[in-house]
DOTORDREN-909556 format. One record per residue (C-alpha): residue in three letters; z, y, x. Coordinates in nm, 4 decimals, always signed. Last residue first. Example, Ala and Ser with C-alpha at 12.3 -4.5 7.8 and 13.67 -1.06 7.14 Angstrom:
BEGIN
- SER, +0.7140, -0.1060, +1.3670 .
- ALA, +0.7800, -0.4500, +1.2300 .
END
This chain:
BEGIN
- UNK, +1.2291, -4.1720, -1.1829 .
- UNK, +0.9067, -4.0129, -1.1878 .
- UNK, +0.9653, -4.0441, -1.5202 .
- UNK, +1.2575, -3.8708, -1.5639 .
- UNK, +1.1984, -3.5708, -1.3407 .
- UNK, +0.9006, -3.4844, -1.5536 .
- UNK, +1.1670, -3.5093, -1.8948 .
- UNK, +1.3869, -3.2789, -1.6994 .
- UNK, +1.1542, -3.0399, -1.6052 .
- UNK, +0.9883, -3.0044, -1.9376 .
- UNK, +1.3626, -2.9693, -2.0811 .
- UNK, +1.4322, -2.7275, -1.8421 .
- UNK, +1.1237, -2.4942, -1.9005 .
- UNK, +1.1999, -2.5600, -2.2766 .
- UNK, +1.5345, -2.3688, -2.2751 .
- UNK, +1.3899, -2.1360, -2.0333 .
- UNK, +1.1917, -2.0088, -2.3786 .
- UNK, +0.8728, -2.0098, -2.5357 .
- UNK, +0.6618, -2.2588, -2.3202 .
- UNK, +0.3273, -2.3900, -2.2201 .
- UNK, +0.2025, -2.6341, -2.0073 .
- UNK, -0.1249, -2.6066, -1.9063 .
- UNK, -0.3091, -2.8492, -1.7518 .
- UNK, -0.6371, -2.8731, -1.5777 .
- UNK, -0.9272, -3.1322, -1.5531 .
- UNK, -1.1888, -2.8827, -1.5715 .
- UNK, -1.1108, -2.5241, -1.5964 .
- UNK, -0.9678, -2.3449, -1.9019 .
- UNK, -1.1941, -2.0882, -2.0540 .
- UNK, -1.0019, -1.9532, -2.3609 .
- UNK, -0.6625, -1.9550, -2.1850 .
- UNK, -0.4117, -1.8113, -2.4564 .
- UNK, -0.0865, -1.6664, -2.3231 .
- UNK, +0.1683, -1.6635, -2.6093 .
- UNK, +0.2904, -2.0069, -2.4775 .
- UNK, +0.3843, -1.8260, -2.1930 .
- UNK, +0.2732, -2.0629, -1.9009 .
- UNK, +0.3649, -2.3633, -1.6528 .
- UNK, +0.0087, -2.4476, -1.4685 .
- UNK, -0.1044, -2.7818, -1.3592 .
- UNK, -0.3889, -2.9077, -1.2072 .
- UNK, -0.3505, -2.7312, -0.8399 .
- UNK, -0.6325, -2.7557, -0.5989 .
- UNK, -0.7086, -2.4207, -0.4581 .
- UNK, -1.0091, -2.3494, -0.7066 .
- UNK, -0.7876, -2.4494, -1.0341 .
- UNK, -0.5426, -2.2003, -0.9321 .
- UNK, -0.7435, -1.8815, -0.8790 .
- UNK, -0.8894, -2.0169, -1.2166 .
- UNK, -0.4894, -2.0349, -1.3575 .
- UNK, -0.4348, -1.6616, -1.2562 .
- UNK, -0.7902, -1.5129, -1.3599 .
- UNK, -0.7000, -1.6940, -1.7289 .
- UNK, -0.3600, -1.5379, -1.7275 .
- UNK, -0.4492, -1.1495, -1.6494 .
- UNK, -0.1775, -1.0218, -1.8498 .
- UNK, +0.1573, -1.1410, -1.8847 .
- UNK, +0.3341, -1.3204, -2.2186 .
- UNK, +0.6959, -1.3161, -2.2376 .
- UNK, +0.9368, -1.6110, -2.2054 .
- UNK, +1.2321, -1.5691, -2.3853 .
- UNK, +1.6110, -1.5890, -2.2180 .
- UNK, +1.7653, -1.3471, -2.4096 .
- UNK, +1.7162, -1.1064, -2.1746 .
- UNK, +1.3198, -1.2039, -2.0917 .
- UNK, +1.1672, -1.3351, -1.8583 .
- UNK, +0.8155, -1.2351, -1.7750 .
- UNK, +0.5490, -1.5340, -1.7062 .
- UNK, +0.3901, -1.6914, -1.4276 .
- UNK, +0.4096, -2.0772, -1.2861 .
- UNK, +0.1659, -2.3127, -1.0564 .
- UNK, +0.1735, -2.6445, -1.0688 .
- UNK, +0.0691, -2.9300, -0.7694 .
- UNK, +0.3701, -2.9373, -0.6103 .
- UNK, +0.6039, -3.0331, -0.8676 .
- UNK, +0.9199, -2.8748, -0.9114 .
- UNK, +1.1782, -3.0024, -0.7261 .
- UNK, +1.5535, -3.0935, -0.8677 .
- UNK, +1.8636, -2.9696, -0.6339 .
- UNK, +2.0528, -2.8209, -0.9649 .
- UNK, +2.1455, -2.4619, -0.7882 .
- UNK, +1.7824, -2.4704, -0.6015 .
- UNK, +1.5631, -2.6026, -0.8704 .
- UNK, +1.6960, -2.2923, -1.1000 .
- UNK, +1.6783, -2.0732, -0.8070 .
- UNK, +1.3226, -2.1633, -0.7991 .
- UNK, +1.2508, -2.1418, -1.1385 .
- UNK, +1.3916, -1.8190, -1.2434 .
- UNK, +1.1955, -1.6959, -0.9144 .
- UNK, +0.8779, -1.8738, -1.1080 .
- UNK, +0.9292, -1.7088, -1.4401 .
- UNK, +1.0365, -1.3825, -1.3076 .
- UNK, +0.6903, -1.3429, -1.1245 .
- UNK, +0.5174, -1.2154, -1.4189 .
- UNK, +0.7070, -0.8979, -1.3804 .
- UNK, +0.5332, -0.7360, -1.1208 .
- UNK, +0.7015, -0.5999, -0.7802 .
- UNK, +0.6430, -0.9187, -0.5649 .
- UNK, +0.5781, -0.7930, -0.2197 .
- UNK, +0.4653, -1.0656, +0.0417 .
- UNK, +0.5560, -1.1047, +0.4133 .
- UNK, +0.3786, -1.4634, +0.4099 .
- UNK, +0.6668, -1.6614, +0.1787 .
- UNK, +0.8594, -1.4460, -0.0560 .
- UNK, +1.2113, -1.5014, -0.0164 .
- UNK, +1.5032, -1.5186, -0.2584 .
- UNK, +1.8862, -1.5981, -0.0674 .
- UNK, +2.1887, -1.6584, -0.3720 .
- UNK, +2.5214, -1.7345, -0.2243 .
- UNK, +2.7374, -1.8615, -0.5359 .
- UNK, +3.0519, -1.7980, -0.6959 .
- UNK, +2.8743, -1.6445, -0.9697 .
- UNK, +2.5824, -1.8752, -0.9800 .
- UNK, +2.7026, -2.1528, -1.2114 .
- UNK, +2.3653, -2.2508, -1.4119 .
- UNK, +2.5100, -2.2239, -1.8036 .
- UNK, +2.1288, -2.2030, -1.8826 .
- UNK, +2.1536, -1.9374, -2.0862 .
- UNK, +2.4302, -1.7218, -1.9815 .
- UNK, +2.4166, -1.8091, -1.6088 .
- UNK, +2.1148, -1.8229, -1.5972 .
- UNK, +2.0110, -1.5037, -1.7867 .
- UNK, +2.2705, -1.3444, -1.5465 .
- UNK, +2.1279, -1.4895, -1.2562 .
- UNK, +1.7629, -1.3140, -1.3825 .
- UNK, +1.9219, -0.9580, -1.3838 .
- UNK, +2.0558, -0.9886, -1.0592 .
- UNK, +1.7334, -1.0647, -0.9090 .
- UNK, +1.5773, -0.7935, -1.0833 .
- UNK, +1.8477, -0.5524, -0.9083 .
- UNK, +1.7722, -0.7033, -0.5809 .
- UNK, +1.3660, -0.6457, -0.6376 .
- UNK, +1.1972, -0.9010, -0.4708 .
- UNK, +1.0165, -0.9479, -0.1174 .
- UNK, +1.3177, -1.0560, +0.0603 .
- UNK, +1.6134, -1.0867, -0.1679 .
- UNK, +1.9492, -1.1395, -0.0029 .
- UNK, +2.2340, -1.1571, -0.2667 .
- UNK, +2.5879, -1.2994, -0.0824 .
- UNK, +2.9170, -1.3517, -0.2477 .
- UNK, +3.1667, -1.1482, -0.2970 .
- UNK, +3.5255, -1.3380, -0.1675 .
- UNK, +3.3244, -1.5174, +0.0693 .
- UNK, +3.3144, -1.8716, +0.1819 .
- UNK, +3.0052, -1.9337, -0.0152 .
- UNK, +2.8358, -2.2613, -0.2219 .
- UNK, +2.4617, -2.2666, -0.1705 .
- UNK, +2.1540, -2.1569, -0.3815 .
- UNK, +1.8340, -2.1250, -0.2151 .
- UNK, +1.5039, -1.9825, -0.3230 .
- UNK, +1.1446, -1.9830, -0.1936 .
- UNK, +0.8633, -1.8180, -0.3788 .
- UNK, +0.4896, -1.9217, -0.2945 .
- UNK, +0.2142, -1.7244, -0.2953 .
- UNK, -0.0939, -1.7885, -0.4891 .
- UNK, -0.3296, -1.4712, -0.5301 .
- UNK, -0.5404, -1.3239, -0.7796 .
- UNK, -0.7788, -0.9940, -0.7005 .
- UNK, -0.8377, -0.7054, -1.0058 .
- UNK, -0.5420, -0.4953, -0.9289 .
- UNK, -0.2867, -0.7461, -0.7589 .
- UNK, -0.2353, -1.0755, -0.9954 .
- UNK, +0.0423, -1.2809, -0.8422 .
- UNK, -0.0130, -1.6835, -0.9283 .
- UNK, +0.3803, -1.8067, -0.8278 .
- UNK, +0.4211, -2.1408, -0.6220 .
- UNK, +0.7790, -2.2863, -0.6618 .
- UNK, +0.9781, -2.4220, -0.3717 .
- UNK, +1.3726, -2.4327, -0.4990 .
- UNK, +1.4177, -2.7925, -0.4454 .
- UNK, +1.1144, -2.9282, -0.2224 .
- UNK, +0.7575, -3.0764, -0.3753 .
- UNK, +0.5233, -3.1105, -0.1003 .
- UNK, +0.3032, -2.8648, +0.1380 .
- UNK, +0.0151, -2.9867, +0.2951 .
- UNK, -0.0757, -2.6615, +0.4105 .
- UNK, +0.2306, -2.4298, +0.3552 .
- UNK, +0.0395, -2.1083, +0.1292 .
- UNK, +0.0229, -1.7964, +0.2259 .
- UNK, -0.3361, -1.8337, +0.4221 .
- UNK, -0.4917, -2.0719, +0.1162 .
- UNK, -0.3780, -1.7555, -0.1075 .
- UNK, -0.5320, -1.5013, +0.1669 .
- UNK, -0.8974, -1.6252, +0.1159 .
- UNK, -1.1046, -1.3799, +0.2651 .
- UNK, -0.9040, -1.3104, +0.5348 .
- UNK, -1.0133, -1.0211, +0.7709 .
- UNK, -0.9277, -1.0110, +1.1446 .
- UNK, -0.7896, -0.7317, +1.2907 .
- UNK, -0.7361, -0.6914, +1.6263 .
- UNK, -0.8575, -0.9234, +1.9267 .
- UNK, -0.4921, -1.0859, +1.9625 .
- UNK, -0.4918, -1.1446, +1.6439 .
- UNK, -0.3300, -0.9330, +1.2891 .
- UNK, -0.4570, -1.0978, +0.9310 .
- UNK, -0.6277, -0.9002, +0.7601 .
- UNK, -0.5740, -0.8792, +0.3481 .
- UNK, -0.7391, -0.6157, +0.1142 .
- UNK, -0.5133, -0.4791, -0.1434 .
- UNK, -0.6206, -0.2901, -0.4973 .
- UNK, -0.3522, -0.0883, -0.6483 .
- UNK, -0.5861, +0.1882, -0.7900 .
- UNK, -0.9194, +0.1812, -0.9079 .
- UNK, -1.2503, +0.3687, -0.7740 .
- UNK, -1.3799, +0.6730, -0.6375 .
- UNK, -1.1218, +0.9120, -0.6968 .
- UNK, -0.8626, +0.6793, -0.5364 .
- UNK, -0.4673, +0.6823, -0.5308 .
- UNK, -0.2192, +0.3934, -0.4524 .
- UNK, -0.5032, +0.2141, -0.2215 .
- UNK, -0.3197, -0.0688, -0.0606 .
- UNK, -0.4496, -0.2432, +0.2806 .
- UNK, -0.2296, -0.5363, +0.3436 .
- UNK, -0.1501, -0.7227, +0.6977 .
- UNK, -0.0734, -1.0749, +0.7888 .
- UNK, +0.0597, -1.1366, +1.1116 .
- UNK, +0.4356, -1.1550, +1.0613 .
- UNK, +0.7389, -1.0449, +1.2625 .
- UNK, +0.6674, -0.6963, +1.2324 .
- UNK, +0.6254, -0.7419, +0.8585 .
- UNK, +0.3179, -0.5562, +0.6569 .
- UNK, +0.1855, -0.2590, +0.5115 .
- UNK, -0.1013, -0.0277, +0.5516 .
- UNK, -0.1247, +0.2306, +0.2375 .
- UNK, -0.3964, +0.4089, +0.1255 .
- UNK, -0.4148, +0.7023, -0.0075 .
- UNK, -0.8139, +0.8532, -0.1479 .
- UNK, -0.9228, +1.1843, -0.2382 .
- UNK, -0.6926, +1.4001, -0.0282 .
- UNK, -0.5389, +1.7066, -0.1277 .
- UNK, -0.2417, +1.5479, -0.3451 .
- UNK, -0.1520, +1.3580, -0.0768 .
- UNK, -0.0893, +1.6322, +0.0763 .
- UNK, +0.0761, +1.8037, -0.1518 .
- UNK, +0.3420, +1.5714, -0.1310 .
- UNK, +0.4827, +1.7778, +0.1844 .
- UNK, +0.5215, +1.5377, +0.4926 .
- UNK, +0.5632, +1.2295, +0.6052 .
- UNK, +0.4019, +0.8888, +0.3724 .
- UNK, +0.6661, +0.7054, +0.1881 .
- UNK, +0.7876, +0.4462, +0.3627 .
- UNK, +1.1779, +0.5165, +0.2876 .
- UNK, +1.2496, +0.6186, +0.6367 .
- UNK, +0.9218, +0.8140, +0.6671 .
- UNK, +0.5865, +0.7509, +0.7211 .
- UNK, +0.2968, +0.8778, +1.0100 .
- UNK, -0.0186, +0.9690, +0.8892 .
- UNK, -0.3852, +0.8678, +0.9491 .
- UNK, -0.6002, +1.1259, +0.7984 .
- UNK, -0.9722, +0.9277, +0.7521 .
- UNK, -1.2593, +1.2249, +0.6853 .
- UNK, -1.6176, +1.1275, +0.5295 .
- UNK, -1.8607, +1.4062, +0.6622 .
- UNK, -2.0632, +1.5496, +0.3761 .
- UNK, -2.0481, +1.9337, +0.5406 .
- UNK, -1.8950, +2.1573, +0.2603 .
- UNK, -1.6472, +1.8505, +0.1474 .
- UNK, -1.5648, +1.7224, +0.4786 .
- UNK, -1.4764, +2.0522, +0.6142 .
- UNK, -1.2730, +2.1657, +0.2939 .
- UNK, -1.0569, +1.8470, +0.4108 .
- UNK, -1.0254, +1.8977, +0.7155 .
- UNK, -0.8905, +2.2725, +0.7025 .
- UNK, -0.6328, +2.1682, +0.4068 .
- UNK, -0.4777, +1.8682, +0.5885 .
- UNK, -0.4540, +2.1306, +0.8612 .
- UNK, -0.2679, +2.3845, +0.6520 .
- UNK, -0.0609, +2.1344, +0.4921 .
- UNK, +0.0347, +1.9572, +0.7636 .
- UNK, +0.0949, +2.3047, +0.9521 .
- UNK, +0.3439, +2.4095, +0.6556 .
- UNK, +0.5363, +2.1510, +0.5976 .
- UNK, +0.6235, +2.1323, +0.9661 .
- UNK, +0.4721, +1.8540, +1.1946 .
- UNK, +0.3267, +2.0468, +1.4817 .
- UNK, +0.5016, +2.4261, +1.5401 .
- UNK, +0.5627, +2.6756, +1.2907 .
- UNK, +0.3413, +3.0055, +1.3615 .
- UNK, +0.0650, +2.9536, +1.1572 .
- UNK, -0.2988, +3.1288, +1.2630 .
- UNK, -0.3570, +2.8441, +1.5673 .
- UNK, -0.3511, +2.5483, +1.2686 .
- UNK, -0.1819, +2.2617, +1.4364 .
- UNK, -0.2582, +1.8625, +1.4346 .
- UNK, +0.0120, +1.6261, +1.5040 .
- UNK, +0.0942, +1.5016, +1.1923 .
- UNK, -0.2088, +1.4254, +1.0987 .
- UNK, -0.2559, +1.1821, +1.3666 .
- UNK, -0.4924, +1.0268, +1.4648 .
- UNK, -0.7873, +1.1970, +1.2753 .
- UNK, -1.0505, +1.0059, +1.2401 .
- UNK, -1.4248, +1.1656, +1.1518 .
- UNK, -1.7333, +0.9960, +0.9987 .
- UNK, -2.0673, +1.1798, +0.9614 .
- UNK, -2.0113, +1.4184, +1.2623 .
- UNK, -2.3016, +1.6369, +1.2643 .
- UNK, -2.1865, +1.6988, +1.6967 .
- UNK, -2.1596, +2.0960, +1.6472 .
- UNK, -1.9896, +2.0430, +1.3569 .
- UNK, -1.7732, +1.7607, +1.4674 .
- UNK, -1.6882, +2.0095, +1.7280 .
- UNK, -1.5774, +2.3164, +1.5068 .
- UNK, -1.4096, +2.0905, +1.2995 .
- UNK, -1.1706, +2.0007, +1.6096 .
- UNK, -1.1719, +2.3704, +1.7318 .
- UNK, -1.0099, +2.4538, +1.4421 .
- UNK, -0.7625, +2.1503, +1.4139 .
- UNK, -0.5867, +2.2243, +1.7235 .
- UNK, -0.4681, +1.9384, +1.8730 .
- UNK, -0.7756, +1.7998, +2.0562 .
- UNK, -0.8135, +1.4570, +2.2885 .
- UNK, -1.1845, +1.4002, +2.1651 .
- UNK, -1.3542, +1.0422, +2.1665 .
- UNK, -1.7489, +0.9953, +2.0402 .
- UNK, -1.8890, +0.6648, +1.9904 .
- UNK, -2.2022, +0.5555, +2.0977 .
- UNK, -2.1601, +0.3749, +2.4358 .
- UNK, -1.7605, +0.2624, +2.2719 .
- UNK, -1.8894, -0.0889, +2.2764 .
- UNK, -1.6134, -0.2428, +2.0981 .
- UNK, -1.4525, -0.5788, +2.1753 .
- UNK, -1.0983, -0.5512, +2.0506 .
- UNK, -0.9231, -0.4881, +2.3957 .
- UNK, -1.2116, -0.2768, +2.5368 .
- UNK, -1.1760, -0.0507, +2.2794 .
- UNK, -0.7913, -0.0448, +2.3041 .
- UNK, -0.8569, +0.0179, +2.6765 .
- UNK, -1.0679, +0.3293, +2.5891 .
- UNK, -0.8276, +0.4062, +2.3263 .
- UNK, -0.5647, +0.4332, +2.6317 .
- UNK, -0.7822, +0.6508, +2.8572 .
- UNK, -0.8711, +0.8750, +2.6215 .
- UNK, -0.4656, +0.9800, +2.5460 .
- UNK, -0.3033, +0.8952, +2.2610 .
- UNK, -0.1041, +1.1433, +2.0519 .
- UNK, -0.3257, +1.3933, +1.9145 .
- UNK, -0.6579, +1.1386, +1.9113 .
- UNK, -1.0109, +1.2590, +1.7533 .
- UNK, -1.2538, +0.9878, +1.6589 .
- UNK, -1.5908, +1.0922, +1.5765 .
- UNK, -1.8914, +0.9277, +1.4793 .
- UNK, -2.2342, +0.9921, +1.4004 .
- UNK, -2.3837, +0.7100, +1.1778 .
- UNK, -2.5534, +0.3627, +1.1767 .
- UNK, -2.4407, +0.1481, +1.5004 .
- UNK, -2.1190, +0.3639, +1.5359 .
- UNK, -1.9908, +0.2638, +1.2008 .
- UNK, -1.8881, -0.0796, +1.3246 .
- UNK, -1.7151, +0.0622, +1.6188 .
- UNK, -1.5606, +0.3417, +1.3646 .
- UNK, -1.3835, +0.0976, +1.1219 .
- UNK, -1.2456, -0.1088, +1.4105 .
- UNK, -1.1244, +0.1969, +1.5831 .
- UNK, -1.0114, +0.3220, +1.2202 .
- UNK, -0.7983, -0.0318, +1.1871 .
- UNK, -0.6369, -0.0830, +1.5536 .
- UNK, -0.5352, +0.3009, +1.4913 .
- UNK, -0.3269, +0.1971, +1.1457 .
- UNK, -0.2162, -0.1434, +1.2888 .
- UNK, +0.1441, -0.1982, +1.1847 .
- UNK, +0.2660, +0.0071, +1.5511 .
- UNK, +0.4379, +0.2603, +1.3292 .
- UNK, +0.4801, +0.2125, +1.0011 .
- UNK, +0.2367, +0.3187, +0.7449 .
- UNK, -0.0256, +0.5866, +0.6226 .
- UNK, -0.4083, +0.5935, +0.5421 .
- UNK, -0.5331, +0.9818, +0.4016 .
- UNK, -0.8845, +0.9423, +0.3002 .
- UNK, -1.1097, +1.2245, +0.2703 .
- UNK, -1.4346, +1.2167, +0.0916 .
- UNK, -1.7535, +1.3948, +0.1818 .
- UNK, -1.9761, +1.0769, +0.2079 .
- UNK, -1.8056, +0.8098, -0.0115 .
- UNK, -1.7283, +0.5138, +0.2024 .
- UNK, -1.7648, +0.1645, +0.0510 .
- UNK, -1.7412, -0.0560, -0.2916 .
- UNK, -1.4007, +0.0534, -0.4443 .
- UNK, -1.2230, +0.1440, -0.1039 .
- UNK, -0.9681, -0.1438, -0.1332 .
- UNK, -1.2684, -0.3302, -0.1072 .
- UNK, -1.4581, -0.1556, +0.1322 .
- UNK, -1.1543, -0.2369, +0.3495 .
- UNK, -1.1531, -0.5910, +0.2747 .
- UNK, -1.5192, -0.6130, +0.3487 .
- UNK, -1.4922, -0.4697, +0.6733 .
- UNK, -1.8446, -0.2800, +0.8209 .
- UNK, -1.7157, +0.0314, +0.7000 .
- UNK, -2.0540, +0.0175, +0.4057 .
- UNK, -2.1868, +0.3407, +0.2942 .
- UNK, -2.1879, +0.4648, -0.0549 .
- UNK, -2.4304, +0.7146, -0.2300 .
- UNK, -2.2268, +0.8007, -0.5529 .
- UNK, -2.4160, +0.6953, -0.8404 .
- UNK, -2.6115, +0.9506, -1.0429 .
- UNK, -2.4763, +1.0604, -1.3746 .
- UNK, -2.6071, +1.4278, -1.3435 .
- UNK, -2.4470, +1.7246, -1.5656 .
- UNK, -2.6053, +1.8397, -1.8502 .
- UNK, -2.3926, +1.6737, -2.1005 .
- UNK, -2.0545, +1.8602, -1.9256 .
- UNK, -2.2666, +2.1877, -1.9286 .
- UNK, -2.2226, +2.3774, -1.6369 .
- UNK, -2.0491, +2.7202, -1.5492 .
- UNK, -2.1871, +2.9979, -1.3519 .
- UNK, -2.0254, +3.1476, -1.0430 .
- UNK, -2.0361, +3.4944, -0.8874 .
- UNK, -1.9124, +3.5777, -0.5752 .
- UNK, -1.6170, +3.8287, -0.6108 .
- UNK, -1.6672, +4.1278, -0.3417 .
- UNK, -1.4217, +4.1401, -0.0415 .
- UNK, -1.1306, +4.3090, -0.1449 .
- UNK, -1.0522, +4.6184, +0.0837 .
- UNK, -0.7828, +4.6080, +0.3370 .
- UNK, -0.4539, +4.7393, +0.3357 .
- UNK, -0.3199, +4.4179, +0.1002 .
- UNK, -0.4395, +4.1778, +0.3465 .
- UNK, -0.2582, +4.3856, +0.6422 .
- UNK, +0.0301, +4.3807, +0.4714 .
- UNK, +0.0575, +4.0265, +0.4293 .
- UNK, +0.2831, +3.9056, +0.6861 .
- UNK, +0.2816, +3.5100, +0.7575 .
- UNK, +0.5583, +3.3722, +0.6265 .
- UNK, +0.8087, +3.1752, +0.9109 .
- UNK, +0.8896, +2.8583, +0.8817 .
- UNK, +1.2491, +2.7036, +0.8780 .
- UNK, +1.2951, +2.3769, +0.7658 .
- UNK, +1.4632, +2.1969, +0.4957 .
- UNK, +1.5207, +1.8209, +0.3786 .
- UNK, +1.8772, +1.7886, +0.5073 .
- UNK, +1.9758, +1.6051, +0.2055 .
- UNK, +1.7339, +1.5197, -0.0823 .
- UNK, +1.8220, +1.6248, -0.4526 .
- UNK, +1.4150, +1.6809, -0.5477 .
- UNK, +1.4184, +2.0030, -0.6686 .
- UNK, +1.7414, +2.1645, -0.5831 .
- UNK, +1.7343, +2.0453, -0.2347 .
- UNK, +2.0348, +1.9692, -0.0451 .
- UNK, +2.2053, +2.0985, +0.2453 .
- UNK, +2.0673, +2.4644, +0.1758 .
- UNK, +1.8394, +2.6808, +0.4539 .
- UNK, +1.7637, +3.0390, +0.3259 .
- UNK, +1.5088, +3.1864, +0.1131 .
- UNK, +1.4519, +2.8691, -0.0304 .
- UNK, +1.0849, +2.7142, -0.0988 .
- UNK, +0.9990, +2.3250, -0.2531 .
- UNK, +0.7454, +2.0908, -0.0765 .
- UNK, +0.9050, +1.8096, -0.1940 .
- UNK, +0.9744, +1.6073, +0.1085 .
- UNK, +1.0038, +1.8400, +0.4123 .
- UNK, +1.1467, +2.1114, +0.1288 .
- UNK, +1.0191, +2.4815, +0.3148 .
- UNK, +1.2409, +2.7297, +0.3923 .
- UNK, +1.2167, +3.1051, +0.4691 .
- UNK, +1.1942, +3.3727, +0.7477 .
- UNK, +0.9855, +3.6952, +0.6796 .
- UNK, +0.7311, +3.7731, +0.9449 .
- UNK, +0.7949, +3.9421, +1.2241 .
- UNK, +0.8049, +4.4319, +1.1644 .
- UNK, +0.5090, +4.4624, +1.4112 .
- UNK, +0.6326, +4.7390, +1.6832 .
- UNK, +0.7245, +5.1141, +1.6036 .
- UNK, +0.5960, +5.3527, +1.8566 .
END
């Protein structure tokens, strides 16, 4: 007697989710090294022996026909998070929330679910914790666990199988990455069990209404692990980022079916979990901070929310042969860009110079609008002049040393206005139709005038 013939070995792109009949160094698709691994097909003999189950039949809809209603949304029970959300959680919906290890992800659906608890059927299912230590988590942060159900399940069958039985409403799944579909052979964490259990959960939250949070692990580059299908299945990514060494935390939605994209909500990380700031610009700012040489406050514009952070530079004389670049929270290559309008336009000598950029509060800056005020700050830095304390600065620099309007001004200089500053440094192309009460705006063309305004402010306080 002949035995089963096993299934056909091939390989699967960790990153790209691209298939080679045998293991290469580097994938064609995406160029990354030492991206594949070996799965094995399942055989499909059997599926082509039997007989096709009958087609159901569907009708199609008019697009004018079809109802407007607004989705149904329920509250998490943090603001920040609903936020990022677009107003709340859409029943049915599955949300896939990545980041480093240890940043908070668990702390965050715990939180989510203990406030949920109160309202809806809740599930949180752990694949890498045990009961025991969510229970102390629980206790940790505050949350009275009476009404909250806990499962310690790999297998992602019998975990929609018991939400089922339960009517799970919400469901966590901690982790993603260590789920497992019994009918594929690879073990927890291939391409192909993500996929299949990212798959499973999420046809279970659409044909039963339960909302479904994926929390994934992230790779080297802080993307989030795994084939990009899957975030490609979900309905929502979010992203939970942060320093180690700081406690501020941001919530960033970089896809969302139910609302816009590149919104952040801002906790702040306590010894009773996550704590929600509602006014993170007062939080990244020094309190009583003064005017110091190479301090400038930027007004950052993320999605639809305006924040002041402030951008610290320092430009010192080095001992080295290649000088130093350090850029925390800035784009290096940006960075270099800006010392070469400088130094070409401004004759600032920065070549044989140790430039360090930071970001104060563990902030990103990847917009444009904040060349102006790093300009600015290594400007202050290399000529040891302050800029004044009470003025904010945005714009895009240009090349040629122009400065270039940026969107969002007027929700930039109110953000402003409401934390005390009077004075704002501008693109002249910028117009301000509703300027506050009592505030300044100083606007300007070119770096040219940015030193010449500087000069002229140092000069009388002289």
């Amino acid at each position: 007697m002949v035995g089963k013939s096993p299934g056909k070995v091939k390989y699967i792109c960790d990153h790209c989710g691209s298939i080679a009949s045998k293991w290469v160094g580097q994938c064609a698709q995406c160029g990354e090294w030492n991206s594949f691994t070996e799965v094995i097909a399942q055989d499909r003999r059997s599926l082509r022996d039997s007989k096709p189950s009958p087609a159901k039949r569907t009708k199609s809809s008019m697009l004018g026909d079809v109802s407007l209603d607004t989705v149904a949304r329920s509250a998490s029970g943090l603001f920040e998070l609903d936020r990022v959300l677009g107003g709340g959680l859409v029943p049915g919906s599955a949300i896939l929330l990545g980041g480093d290890p240890g940043i908070g992800k668990s702390t965050l659906a715990l939180q989510c679910i203990g406030h949920l608890q109160h309202t809806q059927q809740v599930l949180y299912v752990s694949g890498e914790e045990s009961l025991q230590q969510i229970a102390m988590r629980a206790e940790r942060l505050g949350i009275d666990g009476a009404d909250i159900h806990v499962l310690g399940e790999n297998e992602v069958q019998l975990i929609t199988q018991h939400a089922s039985d339960i009517g799970a409403q919400f469901l966590v799944a901690d982790s993603i990455q260590t789920l497992f579909h019994a009918e594929i052979p690879s073990g927890p964490g291939s391409v192909a069990q993500v996929r299949e259990c990212a798959s499973t959960l999420v046809a279970f939250a659409k044909q039963s209404g339960c909302t479904v949070l994926l929390i994934g692990h992230v790779t080297k580059e802080g993307g989030i692990a795994g084939p990009k299908v899957l975030e490609h299945l979900v309905d929502t990514v979010l992203y939970f980022e942060g320093d180690h060494s700081s406690r501020f935390r941001l919530i960033r939605a970089f896809k969302n079916r139910y609302g816009t994209v590149n919104e952040i909500g801002v906790f702040a990380m306590t010894e009773d979990g996550l704590r929600e700031v509602s006014n993170p610009s007062s939080m990244f700012l020094s309190q009583g901070r003064e005017a110091a040489p190479g301090s400038v406050v930027f007004a950052i514009q993320e999605a639809t929310r305006p924040l002041l952070v402030e951008v610290q530079a320092l430009v010192d004389s080095s001992p080295l042969a290649h000088p130093r670049r350090v850029c925390v929270g800035f784009d290096p290559q940006r960075l270099g860009m800006l010392l070469a309008v400088l130094h070409r336009h401004l004759e600032v000598p920065v070549v044989e110079r140790d430039v360090f950029v930071n970001v104060a509060g563990g902030i990103r800056l990847t917009e444009t609008a904040a060349d102006l005020a790093v300009t600015t700050a290594l400007y202050a830095s290399a000529v040891n002049r302050s800029f004044p304390a009470n003025t904010v600065c945005f714009g895009e620099v240009g090349l040629s040393g122009e400065i270039r309007p940026v969107p969002w001004g007027e929700s930039r200089i109110h953000e402003a206005a409401s934390l005390g500053f009077e004075c704002a440094v501008i693109p002249s192309r910028n117009k301000i139709k509703n300027l506050p009460s009592g505030f300044e705006i100083v606007s300007i063309s070119s770096l040219a005038e940015l030193v010449d305004w500087m000069e002229a402010g140092s000069q009388a306080d002289g």
